[in-house]
LUMKOL-874863 format. One record per residue (C-alpha): residue number from 1; residue in one letter; x, y, z. Coordinates in steps of 0.05 Angstrom, whole numbers. Example, Ala and Ser with C-alpha at 12.3 -4.5 7.8 and 13.67 -1.06 7.14 Angstrom:
REM residues 2
+-----+---------+--------+--------+--------+
| num | residuo |     px |     py |     pz |
+-----+---------+--------+--------+--------+
|   1 |       a |    246 |    -90 |    156 |
|   2 |       s |    273 |    -21 |    143 |
+-----+---------+--------+--------+--------+
//
This chain:
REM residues 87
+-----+---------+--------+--------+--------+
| num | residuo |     px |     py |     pz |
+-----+---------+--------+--------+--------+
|   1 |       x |    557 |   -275 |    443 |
|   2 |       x |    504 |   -234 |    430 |
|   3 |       x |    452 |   -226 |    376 |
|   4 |       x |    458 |   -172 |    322 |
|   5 |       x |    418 |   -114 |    350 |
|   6 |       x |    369 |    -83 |    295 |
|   7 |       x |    357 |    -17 |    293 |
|   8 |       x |    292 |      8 |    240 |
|   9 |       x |    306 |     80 |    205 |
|  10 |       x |    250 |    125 |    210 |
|  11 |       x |    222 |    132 |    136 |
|  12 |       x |    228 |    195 |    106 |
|  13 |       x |    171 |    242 |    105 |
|  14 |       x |    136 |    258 |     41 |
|  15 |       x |    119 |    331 |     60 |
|  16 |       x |    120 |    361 |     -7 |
|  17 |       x |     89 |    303 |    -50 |
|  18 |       x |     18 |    318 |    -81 |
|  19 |       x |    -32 |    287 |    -45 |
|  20 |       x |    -58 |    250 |   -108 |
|  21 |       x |    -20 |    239 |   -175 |
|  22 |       x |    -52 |    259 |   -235 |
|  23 |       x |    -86 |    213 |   -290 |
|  24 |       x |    -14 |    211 |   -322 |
|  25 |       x |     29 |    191 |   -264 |
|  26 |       x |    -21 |    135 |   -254 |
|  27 |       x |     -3 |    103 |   -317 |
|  28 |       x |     71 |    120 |   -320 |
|  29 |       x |     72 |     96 |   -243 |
|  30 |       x |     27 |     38 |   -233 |
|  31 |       x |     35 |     31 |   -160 |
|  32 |       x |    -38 |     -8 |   -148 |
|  33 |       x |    -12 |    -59 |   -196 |
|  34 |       x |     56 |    -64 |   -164 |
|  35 |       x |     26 |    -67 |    -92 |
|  36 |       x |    -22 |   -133 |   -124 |
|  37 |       x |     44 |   -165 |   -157 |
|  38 |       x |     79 |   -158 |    -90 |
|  39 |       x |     22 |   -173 |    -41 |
|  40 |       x |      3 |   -242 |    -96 |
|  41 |       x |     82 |   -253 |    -85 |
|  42 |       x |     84 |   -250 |     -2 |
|  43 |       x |     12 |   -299 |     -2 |
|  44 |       x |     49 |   -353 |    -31 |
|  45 |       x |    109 |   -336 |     15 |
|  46 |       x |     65 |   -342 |     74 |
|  47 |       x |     23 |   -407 |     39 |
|  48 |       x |    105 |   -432 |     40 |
|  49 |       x |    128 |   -423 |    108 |
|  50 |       x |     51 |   -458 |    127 |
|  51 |       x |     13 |   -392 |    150 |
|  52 |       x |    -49 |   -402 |    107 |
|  53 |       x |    -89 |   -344 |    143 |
|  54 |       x |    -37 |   -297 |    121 |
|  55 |       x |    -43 |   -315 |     50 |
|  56 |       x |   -117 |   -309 |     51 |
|  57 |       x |   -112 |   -241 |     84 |
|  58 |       x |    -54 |   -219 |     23 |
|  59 |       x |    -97 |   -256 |    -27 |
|  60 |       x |   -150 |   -199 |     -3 |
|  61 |       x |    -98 |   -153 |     -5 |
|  62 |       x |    -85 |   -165 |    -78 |
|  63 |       x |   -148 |   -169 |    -96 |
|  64 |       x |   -174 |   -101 |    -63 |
|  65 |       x |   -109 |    -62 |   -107 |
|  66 |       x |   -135 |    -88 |   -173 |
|  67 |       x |   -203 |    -66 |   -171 |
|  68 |       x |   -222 |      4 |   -193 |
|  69 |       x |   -191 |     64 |   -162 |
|  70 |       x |   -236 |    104 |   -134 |
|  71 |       x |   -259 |    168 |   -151 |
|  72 |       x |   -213 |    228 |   -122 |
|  73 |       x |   -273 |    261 |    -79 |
|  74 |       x |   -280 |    199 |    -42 |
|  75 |       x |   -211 |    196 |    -30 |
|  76 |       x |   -202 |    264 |     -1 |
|  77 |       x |   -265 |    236 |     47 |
|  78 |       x |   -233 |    177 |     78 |
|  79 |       x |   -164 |    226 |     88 |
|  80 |       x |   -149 |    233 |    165 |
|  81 |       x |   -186 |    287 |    186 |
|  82 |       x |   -119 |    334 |    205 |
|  83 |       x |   -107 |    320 |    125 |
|  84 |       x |   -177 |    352 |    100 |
|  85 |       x |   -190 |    411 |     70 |
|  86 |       x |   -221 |    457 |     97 |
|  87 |       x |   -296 |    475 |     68 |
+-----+---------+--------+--------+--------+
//
């Protein structure tokens, strides 16, 4: 008997979504401090199942989503360059 065959949906696009939220969806949607919580969560996962490397690099990950957001014009540098606006 075979395996269960897995098949991965594709996820949907965000077309249609602001590029950045405003200074009130920030607070009402905390996603940096979700992405920590969950990224502290799978480093002790890893740390678990003996992958200590992993942790350190989720450790970072957490780490790098609670610091300071930064500023929205340095955000719209580091977009893909099909994403810019244009000058």
């Amino acid at each position: 008997m075979r395996g269960i065959a897995m098949t991965v949906q594709p996820i949907p696009s965000t077309t249609g979504y602001p590029a950045h939220a405003t200074e009130l969806e920030r607070r009402e949607f905390p996603v940096r401090e979700y992405i920590g919580a969950m990224a502290t969560e799978l480093a002790q996962m890893a740390r678990w199942d003996g992958d200590e490397v992993l942790g350190q690099l989720l450790d970072s990950a957490a780490a790098r989503a609670g610091e300071v957001r930064p500023s929205q014009a340095s955000d719209v540098a580091q977009e893909e360059p099909s994403r810019r606006r244009p000058a």
